[in-house]
C-alpha positions as CSV (number, residue, x, y, z in Angstrom):
1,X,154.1,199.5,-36.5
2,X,154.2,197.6,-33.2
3,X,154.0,199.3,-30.0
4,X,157.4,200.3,-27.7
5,X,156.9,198.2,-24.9
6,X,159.7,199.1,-21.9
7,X,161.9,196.2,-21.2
8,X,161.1,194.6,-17.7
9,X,164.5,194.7,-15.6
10,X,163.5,192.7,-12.8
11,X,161.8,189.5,-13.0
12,X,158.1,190.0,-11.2
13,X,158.4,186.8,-9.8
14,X,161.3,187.7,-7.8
15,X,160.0,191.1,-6.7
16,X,156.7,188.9,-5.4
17,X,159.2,186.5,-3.4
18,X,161.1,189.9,-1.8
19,X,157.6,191.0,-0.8
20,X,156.3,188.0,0.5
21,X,159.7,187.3,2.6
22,X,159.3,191.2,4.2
23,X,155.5,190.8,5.0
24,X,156.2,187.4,6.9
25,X,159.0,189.3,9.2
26,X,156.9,191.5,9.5
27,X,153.7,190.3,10.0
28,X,156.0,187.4,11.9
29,X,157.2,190.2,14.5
30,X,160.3,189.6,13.3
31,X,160.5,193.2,11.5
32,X,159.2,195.0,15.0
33,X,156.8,198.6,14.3
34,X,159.1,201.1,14.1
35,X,161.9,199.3,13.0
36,X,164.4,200.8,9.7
37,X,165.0,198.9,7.4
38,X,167.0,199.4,4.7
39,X,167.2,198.3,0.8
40,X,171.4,197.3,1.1
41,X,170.6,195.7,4.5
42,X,167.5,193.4,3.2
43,X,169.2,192.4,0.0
44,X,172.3,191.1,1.9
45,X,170.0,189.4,4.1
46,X,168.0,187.3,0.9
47,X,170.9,187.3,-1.5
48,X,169.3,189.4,-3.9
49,X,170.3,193.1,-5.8
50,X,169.1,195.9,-4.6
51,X,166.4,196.6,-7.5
52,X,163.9,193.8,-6.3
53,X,164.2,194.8,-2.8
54,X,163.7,199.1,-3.8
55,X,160.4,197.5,-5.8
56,X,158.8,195.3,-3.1
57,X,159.5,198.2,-0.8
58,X,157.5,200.4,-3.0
59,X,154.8,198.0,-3.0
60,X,155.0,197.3,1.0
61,X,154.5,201.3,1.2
62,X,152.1,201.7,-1.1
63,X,149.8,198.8,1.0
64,X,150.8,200.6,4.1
65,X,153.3,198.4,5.8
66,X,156.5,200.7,5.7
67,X,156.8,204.4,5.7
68,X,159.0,206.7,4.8
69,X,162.1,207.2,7.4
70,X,164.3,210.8,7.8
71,X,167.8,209.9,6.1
72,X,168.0,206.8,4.8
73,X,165.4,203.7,4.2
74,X,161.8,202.8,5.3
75,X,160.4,202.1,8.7
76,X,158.4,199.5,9.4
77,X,154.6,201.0,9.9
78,X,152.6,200.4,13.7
79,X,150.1,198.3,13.9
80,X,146.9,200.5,14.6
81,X,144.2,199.3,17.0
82,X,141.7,201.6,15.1
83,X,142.2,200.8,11.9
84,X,142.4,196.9,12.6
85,X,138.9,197.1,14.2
86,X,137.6,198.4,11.0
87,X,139.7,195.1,8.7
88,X,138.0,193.0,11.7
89,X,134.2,194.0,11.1
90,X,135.0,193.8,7.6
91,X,136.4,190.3,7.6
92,X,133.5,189.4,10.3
93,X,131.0,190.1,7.9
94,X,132.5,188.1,5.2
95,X,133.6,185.2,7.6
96,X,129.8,184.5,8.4
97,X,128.8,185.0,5.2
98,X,131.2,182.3,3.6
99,X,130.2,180.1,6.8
100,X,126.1,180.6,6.2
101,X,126.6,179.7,2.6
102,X,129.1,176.8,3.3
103,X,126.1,175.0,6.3
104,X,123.7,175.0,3.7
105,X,126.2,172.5,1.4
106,X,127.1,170.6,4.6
107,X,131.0,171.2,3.6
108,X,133.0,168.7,5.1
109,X,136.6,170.6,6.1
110,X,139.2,168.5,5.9
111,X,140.4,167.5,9.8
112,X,143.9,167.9,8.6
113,X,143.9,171.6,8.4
114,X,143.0,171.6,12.3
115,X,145.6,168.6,12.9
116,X,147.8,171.2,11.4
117,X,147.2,174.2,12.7
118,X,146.8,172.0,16.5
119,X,150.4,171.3,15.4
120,X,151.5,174.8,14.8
121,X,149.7,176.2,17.8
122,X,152.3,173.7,20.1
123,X,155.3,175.1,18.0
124,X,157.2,178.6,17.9
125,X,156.8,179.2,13.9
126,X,154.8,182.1,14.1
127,X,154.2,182.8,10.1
128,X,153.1,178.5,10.5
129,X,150.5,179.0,12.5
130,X,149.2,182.2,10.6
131,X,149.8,179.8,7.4
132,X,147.6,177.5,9.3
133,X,145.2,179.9,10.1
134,X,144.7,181.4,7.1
135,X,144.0,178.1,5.1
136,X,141.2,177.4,7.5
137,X,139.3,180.4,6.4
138,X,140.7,180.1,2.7
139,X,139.1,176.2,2.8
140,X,135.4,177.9,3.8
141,X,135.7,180.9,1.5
142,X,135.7,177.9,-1.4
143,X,133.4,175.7,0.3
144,X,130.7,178.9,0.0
145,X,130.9,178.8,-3.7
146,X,131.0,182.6,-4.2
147,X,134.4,183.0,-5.1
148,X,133.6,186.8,-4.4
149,X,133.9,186.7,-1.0
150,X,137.4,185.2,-1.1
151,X,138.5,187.7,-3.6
152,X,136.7,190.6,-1.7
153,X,138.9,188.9,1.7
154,X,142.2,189.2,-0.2
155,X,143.0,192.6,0.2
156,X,142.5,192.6,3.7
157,X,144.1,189.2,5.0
158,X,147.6,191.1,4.4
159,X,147.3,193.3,7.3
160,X,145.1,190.7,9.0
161,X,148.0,188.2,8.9
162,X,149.9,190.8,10.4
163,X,147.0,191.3,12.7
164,X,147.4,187.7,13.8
165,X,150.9,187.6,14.1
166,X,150.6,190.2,16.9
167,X,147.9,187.9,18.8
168,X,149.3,184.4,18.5
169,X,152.6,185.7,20.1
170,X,150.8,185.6,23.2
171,X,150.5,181.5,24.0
172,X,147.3,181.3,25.9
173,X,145.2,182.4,22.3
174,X,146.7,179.5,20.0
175,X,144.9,176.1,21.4
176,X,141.8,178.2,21.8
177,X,142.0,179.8,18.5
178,X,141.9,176.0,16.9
179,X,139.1,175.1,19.3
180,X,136.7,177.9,17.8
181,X,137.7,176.7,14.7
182,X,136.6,173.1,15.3
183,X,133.1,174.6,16.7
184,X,132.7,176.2,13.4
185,X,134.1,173.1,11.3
186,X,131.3,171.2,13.3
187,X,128.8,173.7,12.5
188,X,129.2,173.8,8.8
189,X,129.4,170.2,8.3
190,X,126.1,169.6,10.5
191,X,124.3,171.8,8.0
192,X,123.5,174.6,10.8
193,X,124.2,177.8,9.2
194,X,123.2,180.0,12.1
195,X,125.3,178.6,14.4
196,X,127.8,178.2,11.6
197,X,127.7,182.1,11.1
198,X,127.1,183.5,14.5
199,X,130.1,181.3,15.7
200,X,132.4,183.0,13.1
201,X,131.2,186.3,13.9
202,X,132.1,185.9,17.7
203,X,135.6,184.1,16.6
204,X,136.6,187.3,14.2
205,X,134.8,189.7,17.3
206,X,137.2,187.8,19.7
207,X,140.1,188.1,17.8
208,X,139.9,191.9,17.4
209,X,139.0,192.1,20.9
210,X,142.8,190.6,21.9
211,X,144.4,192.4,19.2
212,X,143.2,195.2,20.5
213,X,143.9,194.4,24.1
214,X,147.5,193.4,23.6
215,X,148.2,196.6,21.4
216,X,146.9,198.6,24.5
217,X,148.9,196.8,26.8
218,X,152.3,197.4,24.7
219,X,151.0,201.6,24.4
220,X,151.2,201.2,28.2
221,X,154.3,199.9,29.0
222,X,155.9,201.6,26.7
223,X,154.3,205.4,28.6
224,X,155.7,203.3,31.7
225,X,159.1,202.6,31.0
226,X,161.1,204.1,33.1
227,X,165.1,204.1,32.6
228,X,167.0,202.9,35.6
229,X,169.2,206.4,37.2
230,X,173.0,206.1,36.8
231,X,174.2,206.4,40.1
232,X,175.2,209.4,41.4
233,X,172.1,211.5,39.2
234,X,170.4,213.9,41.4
235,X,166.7,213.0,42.4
């Protein structure tokens, strides 16, 4: 006798596009820390029922980018210096590894990923120039022929795109980012796998370094704020 499978109500595909829109906003900036959101709110907002949104939401909690709110809905989670230190040394590891490995083959990286993400960088797309971003590193994870680094990445360039959204808001970062890149496109493709790695390893240090910087800075100004007296209140 065959086995009782469950009927699947929602299409997964669908479910995947809900979560994919709601990690852009929010890895965008777009859904700020902190901020409710709520399952009739976000499915007015994409035109879909409620049931894919109450599943993506499910999986955005269970990866740790909404928590539960009091009453109604999920608030979007804080970004953590702390925590993104420890996704940094992680992916700095890996980013030097795939770049070592990558040297020795003399990978050429195609100049249009930096044409593109030069391109971004002068825009105000935020999720484009993390797109950008991202397939830089995804085009040296392949080029180091151990597809276990990329896969080992994966998990962690969720939050990391989040990560980056926070530090590419601030303009001064993006033509510089793409400049580091270049030096390690150069690197690779001249065979030199020491510089190719160490250059990596200082590019991922960096980043962490103004991630960490700019999270401080909001912590501050938001102990700082100060709401302006109504006039007449008592000093």
């Amino acid at each position: 006798m065959p086995a009782q499978l469950v009927s699947i109500e929602v299409a997964p595909d669908l479910v995947d596009q809900v979560y994919r829109a709601l990690l852009g906003a929010i890895s965008s900036g777009t859904l700020a820390p902190g901020e409710r959101i709520t399952q009739e709110d976000i499915a007015q907002r994409l035109s879909v029922s409620r049931q894919p949104v109450l599943q993506a939401l499910r999986l955005l909690k269970k990866d740790g980018f909404v928590l539960d709110a009091p009453g109604r809905g999920v608030l979007v989670a804080p970004l953590e210096a702390e925590a993104m230190r420890k996704v940094y040394q992680v992916r700095g590891a890996l980013d030097a590894l795939a770049a070592r490995l990558a040297a020795r083959q003399r990978f050429r990286i195609d100049p249009k990923l930096i044409e593109r993400g030069r391109r971004a960088a002068r825009g105000r797309n935020v999720e484009a120039m993390i797109d950008a971003d991202v397939a830089f590193h995804q085009a040296i994870y392949e080029a180091s022929g151990n597809p276990l680094i990329a896969q080992s990445a994966d998990p962690h360039w969720r939050h990391l795109r989040r990560a980056m959204g926070a530090v590419l808001q601030a303009e001064p970062q993006r033509e510089t980012l793409w400049d580091e890149h270049e030096a390690i496109a150069e690197a690779i493709a001249a065979g030199n796998a020491d510089r190719a790695a160490r250059l990596s390893e200082e590019h991922v240090s960096r980043a962490s370094e103004a991630l960490s910087e700019r999270l401080l800075a909001r912590a501050a100004s938001a102990d700082t704020a100060i709401t302006p007296r109504q006039k007449g209140d008592k000093a």
